[in-house]
DRENTORLO-896020 format. One record per residue (C-alpha): residue in one letter; z, x, y. Coordinates in steps of 0.5 Angstrom, whole numbers, padded with zeros to 4 digits, always signed. Layout:
N
AZXY...
This chain:
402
X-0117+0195-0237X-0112+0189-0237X-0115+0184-0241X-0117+0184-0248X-0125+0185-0251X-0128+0182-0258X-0127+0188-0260X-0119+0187-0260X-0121+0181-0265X-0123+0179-0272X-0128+0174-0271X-0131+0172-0277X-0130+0165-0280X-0126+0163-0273X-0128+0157-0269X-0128+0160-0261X-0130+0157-0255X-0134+0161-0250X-0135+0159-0244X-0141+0162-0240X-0144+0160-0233X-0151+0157-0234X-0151+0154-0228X-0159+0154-0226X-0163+0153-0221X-0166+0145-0222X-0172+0144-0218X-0170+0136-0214X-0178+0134-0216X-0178+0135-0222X-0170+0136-0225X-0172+0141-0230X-0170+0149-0230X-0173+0153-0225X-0170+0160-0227X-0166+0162-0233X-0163+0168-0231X-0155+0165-0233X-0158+0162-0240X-0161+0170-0242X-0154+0172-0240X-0150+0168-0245X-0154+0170-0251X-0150+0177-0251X-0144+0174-0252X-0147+0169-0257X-0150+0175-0261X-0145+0178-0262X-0140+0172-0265X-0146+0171-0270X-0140+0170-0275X-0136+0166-0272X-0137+0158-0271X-0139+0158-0263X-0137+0152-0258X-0142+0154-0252X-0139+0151-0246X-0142+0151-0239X-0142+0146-0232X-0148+0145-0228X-0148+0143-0220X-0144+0139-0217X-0142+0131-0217X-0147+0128-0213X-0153+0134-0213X-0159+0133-0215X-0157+0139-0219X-0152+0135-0223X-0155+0135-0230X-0154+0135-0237X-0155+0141-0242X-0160+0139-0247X-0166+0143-0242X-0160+0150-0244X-0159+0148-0252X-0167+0148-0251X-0168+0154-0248X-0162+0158-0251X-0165+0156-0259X-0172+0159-0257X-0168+0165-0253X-0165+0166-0260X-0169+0164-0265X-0163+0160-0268X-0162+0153-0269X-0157+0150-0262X-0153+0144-0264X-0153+0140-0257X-0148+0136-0257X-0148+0130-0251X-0140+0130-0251X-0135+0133-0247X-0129+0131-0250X-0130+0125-0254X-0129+0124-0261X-0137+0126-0262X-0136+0132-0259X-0129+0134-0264X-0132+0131-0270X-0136+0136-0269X-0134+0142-0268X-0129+0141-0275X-0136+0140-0278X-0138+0147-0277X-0140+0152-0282X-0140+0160-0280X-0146+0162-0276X-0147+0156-0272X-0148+0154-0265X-0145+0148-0261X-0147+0146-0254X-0144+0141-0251X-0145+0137-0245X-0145+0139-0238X-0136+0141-0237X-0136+0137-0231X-0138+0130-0234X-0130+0131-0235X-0127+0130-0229X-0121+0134-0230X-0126+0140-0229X-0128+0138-0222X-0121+0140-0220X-0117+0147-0220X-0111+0147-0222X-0105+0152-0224X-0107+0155-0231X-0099+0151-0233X-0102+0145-0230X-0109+0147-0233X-0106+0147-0239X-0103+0141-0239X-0111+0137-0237X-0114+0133-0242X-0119+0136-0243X-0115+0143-0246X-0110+0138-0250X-0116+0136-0254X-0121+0140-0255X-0115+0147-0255X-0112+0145-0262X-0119+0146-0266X-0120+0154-0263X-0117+0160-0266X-0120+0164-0260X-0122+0164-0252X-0128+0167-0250X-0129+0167-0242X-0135+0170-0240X-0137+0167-0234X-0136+0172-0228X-0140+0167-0222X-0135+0162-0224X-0129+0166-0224X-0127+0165-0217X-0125+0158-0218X-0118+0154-0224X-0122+0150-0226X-0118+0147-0233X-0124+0152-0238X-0122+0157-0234X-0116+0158-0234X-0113+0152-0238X-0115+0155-0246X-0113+0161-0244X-0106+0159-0242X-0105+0155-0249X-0110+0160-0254X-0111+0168-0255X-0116+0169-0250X-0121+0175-0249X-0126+0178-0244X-0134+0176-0246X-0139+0182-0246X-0141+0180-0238X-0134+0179-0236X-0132+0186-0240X-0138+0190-0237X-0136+0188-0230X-0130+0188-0230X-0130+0196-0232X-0136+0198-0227X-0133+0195-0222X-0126+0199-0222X-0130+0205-0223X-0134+0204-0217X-0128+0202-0212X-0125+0208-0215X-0131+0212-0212X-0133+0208-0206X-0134+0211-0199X-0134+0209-0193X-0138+0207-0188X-0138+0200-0192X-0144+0196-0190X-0144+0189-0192X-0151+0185-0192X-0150+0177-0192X-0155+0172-0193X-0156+0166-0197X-0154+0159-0196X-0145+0158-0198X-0143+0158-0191X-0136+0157-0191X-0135+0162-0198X-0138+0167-0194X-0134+0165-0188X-0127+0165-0191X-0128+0172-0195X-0131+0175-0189X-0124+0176-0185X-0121+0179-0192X-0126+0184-0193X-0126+0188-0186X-0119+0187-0187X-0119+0190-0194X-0123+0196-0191X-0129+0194-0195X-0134+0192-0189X-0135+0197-0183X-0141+0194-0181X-0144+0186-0184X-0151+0185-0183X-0151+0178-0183X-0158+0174-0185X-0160+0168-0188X-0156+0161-0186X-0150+0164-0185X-0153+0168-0180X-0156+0163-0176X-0149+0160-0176X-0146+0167-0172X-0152+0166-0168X-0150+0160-0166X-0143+0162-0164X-0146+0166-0159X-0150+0162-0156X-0158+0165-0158X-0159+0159-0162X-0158+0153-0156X-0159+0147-0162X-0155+0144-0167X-0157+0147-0174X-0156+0141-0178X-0152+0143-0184X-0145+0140-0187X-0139+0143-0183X-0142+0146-0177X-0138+0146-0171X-0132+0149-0176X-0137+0154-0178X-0139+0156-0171X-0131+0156-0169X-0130+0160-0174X-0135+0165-0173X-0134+0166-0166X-0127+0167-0167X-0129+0173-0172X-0133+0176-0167X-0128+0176-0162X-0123+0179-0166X-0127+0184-0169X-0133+0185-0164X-0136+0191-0167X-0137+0190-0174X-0142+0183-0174X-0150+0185-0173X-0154+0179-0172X-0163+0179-0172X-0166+0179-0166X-0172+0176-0168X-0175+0172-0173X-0180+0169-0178X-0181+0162-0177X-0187+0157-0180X-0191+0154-0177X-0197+0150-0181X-0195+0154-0186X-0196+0161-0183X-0192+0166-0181X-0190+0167-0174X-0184+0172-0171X-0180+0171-0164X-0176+0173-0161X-0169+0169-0163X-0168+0167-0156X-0176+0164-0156X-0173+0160-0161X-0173+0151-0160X-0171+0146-0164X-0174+0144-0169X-0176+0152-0171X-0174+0153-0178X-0172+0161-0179X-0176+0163-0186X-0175+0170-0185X-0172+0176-0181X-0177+0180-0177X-0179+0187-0175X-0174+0189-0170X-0169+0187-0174X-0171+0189-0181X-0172+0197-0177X-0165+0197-0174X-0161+0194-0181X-0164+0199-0185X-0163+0205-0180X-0156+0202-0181X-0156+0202-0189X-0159+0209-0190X-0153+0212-0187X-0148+0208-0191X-0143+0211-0195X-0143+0205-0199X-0148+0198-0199X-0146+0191-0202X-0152+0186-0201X-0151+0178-0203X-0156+0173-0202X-0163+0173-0200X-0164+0175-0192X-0170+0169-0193X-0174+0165-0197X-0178+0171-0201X-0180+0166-0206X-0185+0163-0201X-0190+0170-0200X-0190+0170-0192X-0183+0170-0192X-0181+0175-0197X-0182+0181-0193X-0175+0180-0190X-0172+0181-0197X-0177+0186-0200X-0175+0191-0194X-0168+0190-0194X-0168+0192-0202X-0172+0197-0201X-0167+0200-0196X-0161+0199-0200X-0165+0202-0206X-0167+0209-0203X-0161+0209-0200X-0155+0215-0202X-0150+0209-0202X-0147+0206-0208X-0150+0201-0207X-0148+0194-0211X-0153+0187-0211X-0150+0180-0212X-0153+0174-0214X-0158+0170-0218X-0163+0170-0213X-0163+0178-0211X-0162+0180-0218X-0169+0176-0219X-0172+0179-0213X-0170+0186-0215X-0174+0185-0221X-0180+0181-0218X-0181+0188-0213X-0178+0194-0219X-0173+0196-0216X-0167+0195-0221X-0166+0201-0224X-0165+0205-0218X-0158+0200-0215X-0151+0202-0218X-0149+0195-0220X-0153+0189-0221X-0149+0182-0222X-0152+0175-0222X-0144+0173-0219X-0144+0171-0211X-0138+0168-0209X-0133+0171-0214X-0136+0178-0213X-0135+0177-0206X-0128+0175-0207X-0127+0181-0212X-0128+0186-0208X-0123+0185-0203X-0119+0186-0208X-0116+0178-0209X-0115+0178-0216X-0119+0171-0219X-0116+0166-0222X-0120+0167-0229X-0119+0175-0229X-0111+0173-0227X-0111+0167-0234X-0115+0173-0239X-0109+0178-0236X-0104+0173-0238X-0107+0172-0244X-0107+0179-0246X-0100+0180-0244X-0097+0174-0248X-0102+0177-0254X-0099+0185-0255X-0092+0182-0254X-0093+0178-0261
């Protein structure tokens, strides 16, 4: 690989700041963690820099969102993860925080508060800019090393991303070293036909890579689900009604000009599941009206995608095709996974959501790759390289030249 590992370091007695992504579900009713997948994830890491004085970083949602919140619920529940005592810091930046992260002895944890209470950290930056943020300045100077592990978030510059690593050694964490390595096998030996399914709700992330991964010889045939299929479907004009998200009109064009430029590649469902007084009803997508909400695919479409599926070559699937957390509307999902999972492709999952799905069905020792990154593995497999993978390989270089 391009970039170095813990392996490549002496971590005992050093102060290092890991950056992870436990950024989790928040249920809006009651702003507490409604999964705990992310924060499981990021005690690999920290198990293995039990010598060390670890400073554990991490953002959580968005300005604005319901989602947005502090970490003391993640310090929680990463002391009962590991059965060790978590120091939760309600500081970023500040003179609190850095006081103390001088006062560490070996063997102890910090977690400080959520990153994007610091502005700088809603922003992306070029890794010489990132480096020069406030928030590097002041916190980089205490560090003898970087340990960046946050995979779903490695898509994006943010100055934790790619600003510590341009000012102190850096290295890859146990998440972000394994799949790295297991992704460039499986691209090494990824065959043709490539089928792409896509669901979930990130519209615009999925619209922009889209192009890129036909373009790059990753997608022969998408299978579009979820709200991002409901977007296309609009494009061709069997969703007759305004779909309410941000950005709509745009999203449509978009998808309607992909369809044109490339008309064989895009499926779409031909009926539906929707709720109707808690029930599920199935319709024909041109049944729909306004006001019908789309939970779940329907039969026939669930039929001609996995027809589809099993004479793949290689699979990705991203995002759920419905809401399978609700019983009535999971048979969309469940199908979709038992087809990738039986398949003789490569089969490769990504994103929270279908990683606990696999495992609610018993699926997961049967797929390839599992990965709880979304947009980034997007991103990764048409073969863009991420801003926090380029920042640990310029790293890597700038260490073996001492």
């Amino acid at each position: 690989m391009k970039i170095l590992t813990l392996g490549d370091f002496e971590l005992k007695g050093k102060t290092v700041l890991l950056r992870v992504d436990m950024n989790c579900p928040i249920d809006p009713a009651t702003g507490e963690i409604s999964g705990v997948k992310r924060i499981e994830e990021a005690t690999e890491t920290i198990r293995a820099l039990s010598e060390a004085k670890v400073v554990v970083v991490s953002h959580q949602g968005r300005v604005g969102n319901k989602d947005y919140i502090g970490m003391e619920q993640h310090a929680k529940i990463l002391e009962k993860m590991l059965g060790k005592k978590i120091t939760y810091v309600e500081d970023v930046i500040g003179s609190f925080a850095q006081s103390e992260i001088m006062k560490m002895k070996n063997g102890d944890i910090i977690l400080l508060d959520n990153l994007r209470f610091c502005a700088e950290e809603n922003y992306e930056f070029s890794a010489e800019d990132a480096a020069e943020t406030i928030m590097v300045k002041r916190l980089g100077k205490l560090f003898d090393l970087c340990v960046l592990d946050s995979f779903p978030s490695a898509h994006r510059a943010h100055p934790s991303l790619v600003g510590f690593s341009h000012t102190i050694p850096a290295c890859a964490g146990k998440i972000v070293e394994r799949e790295v390595r297991k992704l460039e096998e499986i691209l090494t030996v990824a065959k043709a036909p490539h089928v792409i399914v896509l669901g979930g709700s990130k519209v615009t992330d999925r619209l922009e890579a889209i192009k890129m991964l036909i373009k790059r010889g990753r997608a022969d045939q998408i299978l579009l689900t979820g709200l991002i299929g409901n977007v296309f479907m609009r494009a061709q004009a069997r969703i007759k009604y305004p779909l309410g998200i941000k950005g709509e009109e745009d999203a449509v064009a978009k998808a309607h000009a992909l369809m044109g430029e490339y008309p064989d590649v895009f499926f779409t469902p031909v009926d539906v599941a929707i709720d109707r007084d808690g029930k599920r009803v199935e319709m024909d997508v041109r049944e729909l009206s306004k006001g019908d909400q789309i939970y779940d695919l329907g039969p026939k479409t669930i039929d001609h995608y996995s027809k589809i599926i099993s004479s793949a070559g290689t699979v990705f699937i991203s995002g759920p095709p419905g809401f399978f957390e609700k019983e009535n509307f999971s048979y969309g999902t469940k199908s979709m996974l038992e087809s990738v999972a039986n398949s003789m492709a490569t089969t490769i999952v990504s994103g929270g959501h279908l990683t606990s799905a696999l495992k609610r069905y018993g699926l997961a020792e049967k797929i390839t790759h599992i990965s709880t990154a979304g947009g980034a593995l997007v991103l990764y497999l048409t073969g863009e390289t991420l801003p926090m993978i380029q920042s640990l390989e310029s790293a890597a270089t700038r260490f073996k030249a001492k």
